[in-house]
FIRO-341909 format. One record per residue (C-alpha): x, y, z; residue number from 0. Coordinates in pm, 1 decimal. Example, Ala and Ser with C-alpha at 12.3 -4.5 7.8 and 13.67 -1.06 7.14 Angstrom:
BEGIN
X,Y,Z,torro
1230.0,-450.0,780.0,0
1367.0,-106.0,714.0,1
This chain:
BEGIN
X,Y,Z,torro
323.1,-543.7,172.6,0
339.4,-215.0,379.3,1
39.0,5.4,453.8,2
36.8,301.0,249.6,3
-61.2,588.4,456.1,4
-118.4,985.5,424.1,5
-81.0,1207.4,718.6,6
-287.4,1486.1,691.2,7
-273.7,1792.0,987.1,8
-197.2,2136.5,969.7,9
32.9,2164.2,1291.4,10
360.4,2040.7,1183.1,11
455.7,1925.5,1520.5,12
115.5,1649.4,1490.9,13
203.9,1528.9,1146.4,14
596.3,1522.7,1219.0,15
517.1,1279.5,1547.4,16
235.7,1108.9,1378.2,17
459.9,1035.1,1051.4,18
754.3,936.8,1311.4,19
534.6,654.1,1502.7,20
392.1,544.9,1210.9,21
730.2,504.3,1039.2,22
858.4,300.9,1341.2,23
592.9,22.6,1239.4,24
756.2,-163.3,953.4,25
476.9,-289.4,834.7,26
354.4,78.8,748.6,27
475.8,308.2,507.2,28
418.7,723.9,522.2,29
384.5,831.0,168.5,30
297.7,1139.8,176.2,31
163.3,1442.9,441.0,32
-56.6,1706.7,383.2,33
-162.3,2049.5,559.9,34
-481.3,2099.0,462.8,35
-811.7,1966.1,284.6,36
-769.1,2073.2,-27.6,37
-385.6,1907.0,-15.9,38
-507.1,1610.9,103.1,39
-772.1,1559.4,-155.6,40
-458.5,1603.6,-387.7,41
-179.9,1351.3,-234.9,42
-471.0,1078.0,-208.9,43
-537.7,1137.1,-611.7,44
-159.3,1118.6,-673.7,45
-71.7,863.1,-408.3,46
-345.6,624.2,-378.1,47
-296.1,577.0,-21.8,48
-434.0,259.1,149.7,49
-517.0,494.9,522.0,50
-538.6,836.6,553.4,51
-524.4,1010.4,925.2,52
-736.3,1336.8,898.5,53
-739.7,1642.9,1140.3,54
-1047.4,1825.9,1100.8,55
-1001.0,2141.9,1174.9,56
-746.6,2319.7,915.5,57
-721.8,2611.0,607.0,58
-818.2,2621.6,330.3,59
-1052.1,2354.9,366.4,60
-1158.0,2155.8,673.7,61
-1127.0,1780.1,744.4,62
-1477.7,1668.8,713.1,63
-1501.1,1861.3,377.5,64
-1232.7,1701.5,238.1,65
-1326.3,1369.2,346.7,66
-1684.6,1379.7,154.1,67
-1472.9,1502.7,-158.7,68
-1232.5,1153.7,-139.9,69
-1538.2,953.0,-83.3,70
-1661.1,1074.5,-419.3,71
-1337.8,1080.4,-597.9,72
-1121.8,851.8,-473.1,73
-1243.2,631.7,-162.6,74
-987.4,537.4,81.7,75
-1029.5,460.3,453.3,76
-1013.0,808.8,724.0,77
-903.2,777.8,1060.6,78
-999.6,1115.4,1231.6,79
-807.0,1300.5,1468.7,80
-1059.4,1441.3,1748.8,81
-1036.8,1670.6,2041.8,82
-1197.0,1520.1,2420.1,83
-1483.0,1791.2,2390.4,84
-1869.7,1799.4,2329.0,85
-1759.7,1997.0,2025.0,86
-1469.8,1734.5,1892.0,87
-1737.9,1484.7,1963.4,88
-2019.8,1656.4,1734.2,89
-1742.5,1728.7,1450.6,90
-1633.9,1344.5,1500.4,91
-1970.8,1199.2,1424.4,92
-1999.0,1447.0,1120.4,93
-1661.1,1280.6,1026.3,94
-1781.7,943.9,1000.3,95
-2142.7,1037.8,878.9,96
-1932.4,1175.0,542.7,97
-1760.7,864.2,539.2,98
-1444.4,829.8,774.9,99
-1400.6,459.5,941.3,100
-1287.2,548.3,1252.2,101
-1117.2,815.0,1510.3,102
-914.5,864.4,1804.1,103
-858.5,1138.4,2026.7,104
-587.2,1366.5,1967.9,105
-430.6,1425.7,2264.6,106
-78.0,1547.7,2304.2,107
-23.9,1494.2,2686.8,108
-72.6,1108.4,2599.8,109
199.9,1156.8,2265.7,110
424.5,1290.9,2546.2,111
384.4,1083.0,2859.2,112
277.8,733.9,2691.7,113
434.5,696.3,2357.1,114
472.1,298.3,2362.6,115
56.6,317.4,2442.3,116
29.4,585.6,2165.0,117
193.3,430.6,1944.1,118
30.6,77.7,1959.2,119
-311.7,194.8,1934.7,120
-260.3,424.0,1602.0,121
-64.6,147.5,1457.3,122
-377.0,-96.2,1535.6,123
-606.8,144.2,1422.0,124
-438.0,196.8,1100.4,125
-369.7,-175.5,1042.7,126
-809.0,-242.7,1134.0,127
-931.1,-21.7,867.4,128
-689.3,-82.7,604.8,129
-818.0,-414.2,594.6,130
-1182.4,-228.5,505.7,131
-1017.3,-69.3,159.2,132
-1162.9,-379.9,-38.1,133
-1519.8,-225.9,59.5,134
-1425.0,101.8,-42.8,135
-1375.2,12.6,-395.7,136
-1741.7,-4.8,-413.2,137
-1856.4,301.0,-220.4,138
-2090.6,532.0,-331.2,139
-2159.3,840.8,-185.2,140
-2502.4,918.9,-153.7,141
-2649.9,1163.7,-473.0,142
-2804.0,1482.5,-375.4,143
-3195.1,1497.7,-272.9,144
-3482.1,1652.0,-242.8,145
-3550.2,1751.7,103.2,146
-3757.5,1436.8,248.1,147
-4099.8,1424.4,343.5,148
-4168.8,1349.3,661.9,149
-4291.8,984.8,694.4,150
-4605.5,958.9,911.9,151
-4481.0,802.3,1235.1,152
-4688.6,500.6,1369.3,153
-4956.7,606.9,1660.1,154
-4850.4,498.6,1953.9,155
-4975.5,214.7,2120.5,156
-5108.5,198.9,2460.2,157
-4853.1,18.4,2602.8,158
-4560.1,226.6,2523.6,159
-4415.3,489.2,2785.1,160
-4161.4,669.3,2521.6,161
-4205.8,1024.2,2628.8,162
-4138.8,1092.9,2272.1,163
-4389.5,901.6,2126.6,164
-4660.4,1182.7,2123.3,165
-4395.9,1406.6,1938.3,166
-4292.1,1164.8,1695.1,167
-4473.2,1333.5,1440.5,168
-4246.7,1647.3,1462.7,169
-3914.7,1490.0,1422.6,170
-3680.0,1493.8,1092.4,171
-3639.7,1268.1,885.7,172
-3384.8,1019.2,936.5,173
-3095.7,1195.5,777.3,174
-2916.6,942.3,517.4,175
-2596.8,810.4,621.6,176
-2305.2,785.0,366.9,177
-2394.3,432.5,118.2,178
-2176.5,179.9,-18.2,179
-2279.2,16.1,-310.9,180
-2516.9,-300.5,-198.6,181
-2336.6,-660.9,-163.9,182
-2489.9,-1021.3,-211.9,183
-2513.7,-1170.2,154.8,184
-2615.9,-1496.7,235.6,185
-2912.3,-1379.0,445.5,186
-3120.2,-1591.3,687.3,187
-3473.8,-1599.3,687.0,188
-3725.2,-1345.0,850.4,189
-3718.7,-1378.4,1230.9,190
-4027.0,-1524.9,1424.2,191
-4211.3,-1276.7,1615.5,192
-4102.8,-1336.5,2064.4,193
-4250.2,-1160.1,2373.4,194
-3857.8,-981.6,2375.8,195
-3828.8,-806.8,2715.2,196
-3463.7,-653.4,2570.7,197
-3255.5,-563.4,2293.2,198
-2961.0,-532.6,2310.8,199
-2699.0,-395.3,2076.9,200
-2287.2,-400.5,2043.3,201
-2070.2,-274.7,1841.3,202
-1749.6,-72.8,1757.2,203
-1586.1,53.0,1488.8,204
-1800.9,150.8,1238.6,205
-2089.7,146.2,1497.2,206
-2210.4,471.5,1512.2,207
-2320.8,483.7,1135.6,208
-2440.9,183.0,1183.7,209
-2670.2,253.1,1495.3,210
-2807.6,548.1,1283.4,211
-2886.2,277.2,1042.3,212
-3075.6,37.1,1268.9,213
-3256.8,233.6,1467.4,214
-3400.6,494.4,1213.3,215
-3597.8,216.5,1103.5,216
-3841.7,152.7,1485.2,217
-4138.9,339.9,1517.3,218
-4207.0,550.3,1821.9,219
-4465.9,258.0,1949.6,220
-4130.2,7.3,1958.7,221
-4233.4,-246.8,2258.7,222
-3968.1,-310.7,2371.2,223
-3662.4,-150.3,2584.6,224
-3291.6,-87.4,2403.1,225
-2931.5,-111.8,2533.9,226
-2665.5,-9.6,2335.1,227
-2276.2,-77.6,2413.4,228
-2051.5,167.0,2132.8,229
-1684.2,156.0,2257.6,230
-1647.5,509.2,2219.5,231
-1424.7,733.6,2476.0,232
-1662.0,907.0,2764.2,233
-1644.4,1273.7,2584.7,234
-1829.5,1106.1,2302.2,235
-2155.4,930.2,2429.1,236
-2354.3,1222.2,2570.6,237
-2308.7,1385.8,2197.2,238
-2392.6,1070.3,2033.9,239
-2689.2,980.5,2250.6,240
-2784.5,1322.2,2166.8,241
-2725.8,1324.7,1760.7,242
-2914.8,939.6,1751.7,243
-3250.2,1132.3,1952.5,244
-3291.3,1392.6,1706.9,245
-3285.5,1137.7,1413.4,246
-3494.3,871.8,1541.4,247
-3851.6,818.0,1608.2,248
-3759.6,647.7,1920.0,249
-3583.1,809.5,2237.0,250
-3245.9,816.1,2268.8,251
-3032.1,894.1,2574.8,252
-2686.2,852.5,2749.8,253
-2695.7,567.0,3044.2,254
-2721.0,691.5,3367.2,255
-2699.3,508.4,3720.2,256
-3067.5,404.8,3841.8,257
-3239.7,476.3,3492.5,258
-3541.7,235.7,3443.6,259
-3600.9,78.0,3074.0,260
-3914.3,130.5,2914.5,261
-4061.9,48.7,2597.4,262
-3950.2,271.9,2273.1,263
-3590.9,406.6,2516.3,264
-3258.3,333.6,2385.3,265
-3003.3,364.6,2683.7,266
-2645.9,466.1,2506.7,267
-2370.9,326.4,2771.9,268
-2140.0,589.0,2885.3,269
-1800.8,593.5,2746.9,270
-1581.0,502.8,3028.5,271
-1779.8,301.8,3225.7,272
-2007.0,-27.3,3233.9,273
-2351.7,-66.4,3211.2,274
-2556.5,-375.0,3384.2,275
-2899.0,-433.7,3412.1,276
-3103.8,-570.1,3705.9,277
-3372.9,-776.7,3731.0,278
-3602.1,-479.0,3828.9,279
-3511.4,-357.0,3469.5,280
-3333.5,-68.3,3639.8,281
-2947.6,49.0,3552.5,282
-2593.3,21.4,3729.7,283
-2354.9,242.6,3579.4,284
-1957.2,129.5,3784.9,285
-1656.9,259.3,3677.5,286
-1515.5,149.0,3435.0,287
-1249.7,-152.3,3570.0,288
-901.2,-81.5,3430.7,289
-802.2,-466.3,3391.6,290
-1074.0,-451.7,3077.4,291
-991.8,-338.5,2735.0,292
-1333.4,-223.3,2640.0,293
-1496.2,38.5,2845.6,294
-1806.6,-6.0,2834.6,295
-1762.5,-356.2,2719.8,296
-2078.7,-536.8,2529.7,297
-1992.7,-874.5,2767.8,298
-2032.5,-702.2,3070.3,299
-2388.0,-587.9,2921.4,300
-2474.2,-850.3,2743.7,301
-2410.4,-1096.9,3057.4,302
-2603.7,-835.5,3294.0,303
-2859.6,-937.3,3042.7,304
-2858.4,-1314.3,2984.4,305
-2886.0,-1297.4,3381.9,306
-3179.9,-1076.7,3454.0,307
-3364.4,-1190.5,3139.5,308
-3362.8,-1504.1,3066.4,309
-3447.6,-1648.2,2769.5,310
-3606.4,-1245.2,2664.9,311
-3324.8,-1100.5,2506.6,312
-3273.3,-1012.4,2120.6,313
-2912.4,-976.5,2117.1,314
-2721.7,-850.3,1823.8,315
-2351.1,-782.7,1744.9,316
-2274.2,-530.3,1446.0,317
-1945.7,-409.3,1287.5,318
-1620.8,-351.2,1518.1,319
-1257.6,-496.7,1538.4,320
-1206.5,-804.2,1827.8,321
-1468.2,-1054.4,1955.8,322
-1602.8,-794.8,2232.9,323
-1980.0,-950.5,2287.0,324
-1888.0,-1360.6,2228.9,325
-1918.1,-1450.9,2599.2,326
-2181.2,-1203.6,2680.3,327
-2345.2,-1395.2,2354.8,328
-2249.8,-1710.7,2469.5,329
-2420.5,-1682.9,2832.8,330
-2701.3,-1525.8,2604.0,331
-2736.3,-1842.9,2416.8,332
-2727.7,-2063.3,2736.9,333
-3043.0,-1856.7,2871.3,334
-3269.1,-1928.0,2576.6,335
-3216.0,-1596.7,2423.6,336
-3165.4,-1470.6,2071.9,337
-2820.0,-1346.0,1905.2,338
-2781.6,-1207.6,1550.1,339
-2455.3,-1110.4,1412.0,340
-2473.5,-839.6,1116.4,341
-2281.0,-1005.3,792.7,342
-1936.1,-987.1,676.4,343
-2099.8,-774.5,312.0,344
-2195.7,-504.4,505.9,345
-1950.5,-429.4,796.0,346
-1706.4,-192.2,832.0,347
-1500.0,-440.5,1018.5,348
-1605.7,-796.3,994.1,349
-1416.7,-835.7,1436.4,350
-1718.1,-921.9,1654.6,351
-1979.6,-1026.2,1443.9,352
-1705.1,-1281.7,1341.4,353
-1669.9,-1428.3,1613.0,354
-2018.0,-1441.7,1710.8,355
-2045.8,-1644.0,1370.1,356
-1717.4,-1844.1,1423.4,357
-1818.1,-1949.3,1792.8,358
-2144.2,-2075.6,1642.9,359
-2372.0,-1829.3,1848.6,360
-2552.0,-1623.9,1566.1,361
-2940.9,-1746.7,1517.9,362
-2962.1,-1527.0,1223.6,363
-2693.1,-1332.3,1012.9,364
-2859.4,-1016.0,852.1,365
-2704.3,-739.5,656.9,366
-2678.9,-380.8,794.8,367
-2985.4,-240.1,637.6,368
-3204.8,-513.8,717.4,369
-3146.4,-540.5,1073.3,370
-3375.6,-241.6,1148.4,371
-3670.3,-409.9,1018.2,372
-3622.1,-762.7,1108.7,373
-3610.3,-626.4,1477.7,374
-3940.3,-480.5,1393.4,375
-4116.2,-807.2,1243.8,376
-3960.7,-986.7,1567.5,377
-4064.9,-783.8,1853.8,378
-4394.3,-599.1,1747.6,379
């Protein structure tokens, strides 16, 4: 059966080409377009699409408006169209906060000089995350709420060198990211607590709600240093990096060459590029290596890792399409060192947790929102 999808951009030019590679997939159906929020909220009503693709800036009503309003009425899976800018990035991350799957850039030089590339990676992306619609049946947006009070952050203990840590007390609230209905998951038990000289983190699509998940949950005091590998193009990381230190008690910051991990720092790796880790704890940022699809790519990391750490990693894997982190997790493994994959219940896209699981790598399966804390009862 054909994916159903609605095109939804106010340039007709974007949604004629858009409609026009989609078509040329005939495994996907266009069934309707739309030029602005307010139409799109109306086609997915009427249509009952399986994807929508959603620009976000348009009349009428923007495309991150409209998405919160089809969350709540009629829950289908977004794919956002972006711009490469600091701005597109920001507006992005708003997108999938309100409760859009995924994104790619919109870039017309690329429509124009590589169609064939074009054209395969929208009709993978829209293939991915129809496969997510059974979830969506379920979602819940979140009700409104009171504004939060603060929770007291822990004090910081004498070993950590988070130069956040004394302001911890200042910072927001973790701001709630958009809910699905829970799931039964076959959860393992509570972790037992390890001298962990590293987490590390992967994931993809989905990821970046689900980092805002994980990590709202340490305390300033965390013990331990944090890598995180997002696929996520290079415009992106600086904002997300940016968006994830505001909201947690932790600090958060993009990857740069010759930064040093320290307790209660979460090093974002820069879109573009690959991040490694010496034994000195200090980090190489290298270009990123055409001949690999992911840049950054979790293996590279994670195998940085496995090599300079030993058996003192706390790996884990969390939603994204492909098996991006299995060999990294596998030379993890080999080492001594801890991998958890996030389960199948609460992903966005059940890719590389998968086949962490499949390859029989995962020490402990966890859903989303208890991954947060079980890193807390293992490393502190």
């Amino acid at each position: 059966m054909a994916v159903k999808v609605l095109v939804v951009d106010d340039s007709g030019f974007f949604r004629r080409r858009v409609s026009e590679i989609l078509s040329a997939d005939p495994s996907i159906q266009v069934v309707g377009t739309a030029t602005n929020g307010k139409e799109a909220i109306d086609q997915a009503l009427a249509l009952k699409p399986d994807v929508i693709t959603m620009d976000y800036e348009m009349p009428m009503m923007d495309g991150i408006t409209a998405v919160r309003h089809i969350m709540q009425r009629c829950p289908t899976p977004v794919l956002m169209f972006s711009s490469l800018t600091h701005e597109g990035a920001r507006v992005t991350l708003d997108a999938l906060d309100a409760g859009a799957v995924d994104f790619l850039p919109k870039n017309f030089e690329d429509i124009s000089r590589n169609p064939e590339k074009v054209k395969q990676l929208l009709c993978e992306k829209v293939h991915s995350i129809s496969r997510s619609n059974r979830r969506f049946s379920a979602y819940s947006a979140p009700a409104p709420a009171a504004a939060p009070t603060p929770a007291p952050a822990p004090a910081p203990a004498a070993s950590s060198f988070s130069s956040h840590s004394a302001a911890a007390p200042t910072r927001p609230a973790p701001a709630p990211a958009p809910a699905r209905a829970p799931a039964a998951s076959a959860s393992s038990p509570a972790p037992k607590r390890k001298a962990y000289k590293l987490v590390a983190i992967g994931t993809s699509t989905g990821g970046p709600v689900a980092l805002q998940r994980v990590l709202t949950q340490l305390p300033a005091n965390f013990p331990a240093p944090i890598v995180l590998i997002q696929h996520m193009p290079a415009a992106f990381t600086k904002a997300f990096a940016e968006r994830l230190d505001k909201l947690c008690r932790i600090s958060v910051k993009e990857a740069e060459d010759g930064d040093i991990l320290r307790p209660g720092l979460a090093l974002l790796a820069p879109g573009g590029k690959q991040m490694m880790i010496d034994g000195r704890g200090a980090v190489k940022i290298l270009p990123g290596d055409e001949r690999l699809n992911y840049k950054p790519c979790v293996d590279i990391t994670f195998g940085s890792a496995a090599k300079s750490y030993g058996d003192k990693v706390l790996a884990v894997v969390l939603t994204g399409m492909g098996a991006d982190g299995r060999e990294g997790a596998r030379l993890l493994k080999q080492g001594g060192s801890s991998v958890w994959a996030q389960d199948e219940a609460s992903c966005v896209i059940y890719g590389m947790p998968m086949a962490i699981v499949k390859a029989d790598l995962a020490d402990a399966v966890y859903g989303l929102d208890d991954i947060g804390k079980h890193i807390v009862e293992a490393c502190i």
